[in-house]
C-alpha positions in Angstrom: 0.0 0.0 0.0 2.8 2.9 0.8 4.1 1.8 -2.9 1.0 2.4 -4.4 1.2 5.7 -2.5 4.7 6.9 -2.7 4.4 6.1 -6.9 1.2 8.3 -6.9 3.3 11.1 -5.2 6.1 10.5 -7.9 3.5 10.1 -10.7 1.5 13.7 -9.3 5.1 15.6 -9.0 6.0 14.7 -12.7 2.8 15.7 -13.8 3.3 18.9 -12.0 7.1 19.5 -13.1 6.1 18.8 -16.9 3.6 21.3 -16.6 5.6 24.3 -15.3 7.7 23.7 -18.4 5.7 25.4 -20.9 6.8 25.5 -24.3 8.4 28.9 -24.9 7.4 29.4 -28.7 4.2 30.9 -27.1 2.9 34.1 -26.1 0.0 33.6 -23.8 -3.0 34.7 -25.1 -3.3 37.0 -22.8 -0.9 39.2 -24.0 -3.4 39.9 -27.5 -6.7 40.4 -25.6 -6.3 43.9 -24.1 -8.2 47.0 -24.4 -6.9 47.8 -27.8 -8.2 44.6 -29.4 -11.4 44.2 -27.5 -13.1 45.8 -30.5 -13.5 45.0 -33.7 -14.2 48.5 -35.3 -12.4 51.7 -36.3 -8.9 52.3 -36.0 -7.0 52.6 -32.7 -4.3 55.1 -31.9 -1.4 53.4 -30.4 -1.6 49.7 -31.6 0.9 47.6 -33.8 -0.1 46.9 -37.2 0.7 44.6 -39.2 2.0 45.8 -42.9 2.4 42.7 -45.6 5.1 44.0 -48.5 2.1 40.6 -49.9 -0.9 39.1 -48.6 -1.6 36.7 -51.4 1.1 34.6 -52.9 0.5 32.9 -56.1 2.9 29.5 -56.7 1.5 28.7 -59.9 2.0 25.6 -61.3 3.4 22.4 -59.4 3.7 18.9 -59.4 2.1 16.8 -56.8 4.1 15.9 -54.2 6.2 19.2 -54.6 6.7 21.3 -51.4 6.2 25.1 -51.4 8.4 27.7 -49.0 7.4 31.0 -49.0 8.6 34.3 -46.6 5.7 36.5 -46.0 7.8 40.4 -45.0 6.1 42.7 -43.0 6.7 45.9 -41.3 4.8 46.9 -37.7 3.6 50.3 -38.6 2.0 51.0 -35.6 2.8 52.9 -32.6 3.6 49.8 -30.3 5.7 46.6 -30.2 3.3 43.9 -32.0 3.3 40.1 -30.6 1.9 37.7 -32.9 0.4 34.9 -30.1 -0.1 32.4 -32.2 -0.4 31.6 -36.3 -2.4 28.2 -38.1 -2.8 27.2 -41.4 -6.3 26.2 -42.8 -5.3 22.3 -43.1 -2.5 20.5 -41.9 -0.7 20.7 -45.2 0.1 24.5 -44.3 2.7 25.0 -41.3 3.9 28.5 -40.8 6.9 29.8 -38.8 6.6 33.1 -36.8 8.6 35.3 -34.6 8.5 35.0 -31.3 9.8 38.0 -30.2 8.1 41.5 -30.2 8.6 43.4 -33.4 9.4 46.8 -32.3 7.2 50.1 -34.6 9.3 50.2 -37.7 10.6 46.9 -37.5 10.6 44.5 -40.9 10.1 40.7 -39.4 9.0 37.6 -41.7 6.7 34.6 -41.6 7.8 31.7 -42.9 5.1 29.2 -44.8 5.4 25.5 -46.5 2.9 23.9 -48.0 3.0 20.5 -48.7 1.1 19.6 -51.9 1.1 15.2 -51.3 -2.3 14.2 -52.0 -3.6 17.3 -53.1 -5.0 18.4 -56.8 -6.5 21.1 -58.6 -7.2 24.3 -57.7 -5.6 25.0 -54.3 -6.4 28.3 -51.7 -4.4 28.2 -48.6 -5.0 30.5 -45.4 -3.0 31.6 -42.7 -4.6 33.0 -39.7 -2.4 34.9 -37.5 -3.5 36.1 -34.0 -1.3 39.3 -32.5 -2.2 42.4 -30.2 -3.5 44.6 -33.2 -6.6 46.3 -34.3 -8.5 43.3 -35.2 -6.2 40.7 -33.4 -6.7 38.0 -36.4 -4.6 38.9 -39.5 -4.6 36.5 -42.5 -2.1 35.7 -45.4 -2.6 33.6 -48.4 -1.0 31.1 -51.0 -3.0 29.9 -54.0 -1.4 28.0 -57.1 -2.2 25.2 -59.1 -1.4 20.8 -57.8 -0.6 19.0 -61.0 -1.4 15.0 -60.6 1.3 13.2 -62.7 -0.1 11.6 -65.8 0.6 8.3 -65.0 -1.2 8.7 -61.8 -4.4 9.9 -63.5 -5.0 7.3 -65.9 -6.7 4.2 -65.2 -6.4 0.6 -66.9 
C-alpha cells in the first residue's frame, strides 16, 4: 500500500514539473486580448499593425508531391511593439513559422510558410490566420497555385 502511494506522489510531481515547463514558442493569449483589441471597429491610436510588402502569394503551377516555401515580410507600422500569439494554417498541409519575439514600430520581421502539396490536386487556396495584439487581433495571409497529378497517376487501366 505505501508503494502504491509513494508512486502516486512520484507520478503527481512529474505531472506537476512537466507542466511548469511550458513551451516557450508561445505568447499567452493574454498578451493579444487587451483594451486595444477588445473591439473589432475603427482604428486605434497606439496599436501595432501589421503591414504585408504581400498578402496573397500565387505559386503557380506544381507537381504533386512538390513542397512550397514562401517568406511572407512585413513591417509593424504601428505605434507599439506587436506580438503575434499564435499563427495556423487552414489544413495541416500549411505549417507557418513566426517570430517569437516583439517586433518593435518600424521593425521589418517575416513569416515563414510551407505547404506541402502530397495528395492534393486542382485548384488549391491556402490560409494563414495569425492572432497578434492589433486592431483586429486576427490577421490572414494567403497562398494559392495550381497541384498538377502526374499523368501516370491519372490514368486508369
Amino acid at each position: 500500500m505505501k508503494i502504491i502511494k509513494l508512486s502516486l506522489i512520484i507520478a503527481l510531481a512529474i505531472g506537476l514539473a512537466s507542466c511548469a515547463n511550458e513551451n516557450s514558442d508561445t505568447v499567452n493569449a493574454d498578451v493579444v486580448n487587451n483594451s486595444l483589441t477588445a473591439s473589432e471597429g475603427g482604428e486605434v491610436s497606439g496599436a501595432p499593425v501589421m503591414e504585408f510588402e504581400e498578402e496573397i502569394f500565387d505559386f503557380g503551377t506544381i507537381a504533386q508531391g512538390e513542397k512550397v516555401n514562401f517568406v511572407y515580410k512585413f513591417t509593424n507600422t504601428g505605434d507599439a511593439d506587436l506580438i503575434i500569439s499564435s499563427a495556423k494554417g487552414s489544413c495541416g498541409c500549411t505549417v507557418p513559422d513566426w517570430p517569437k519575439q516583439p517586433i518593435a514600430p518600424g521593425e521589418v520581421s517575416e513569416i515563414k510558410v510551407v505547404f506541402n502539396s502530397d495528395g492534393k490536386s486542382g485548384n488549391q487556396h491556402k490560409d494563414v490566420s495569425i492572432n497578434a495584439n492589433t486592431q483586429p487581433a486576427l490577421n490572414k495571409i494567403a497562398f494559392k497555385g495550381i497541384v498538377e497529378v502526374p499523368a501516370e497517376e491519372t490514368t486508369a487501366e
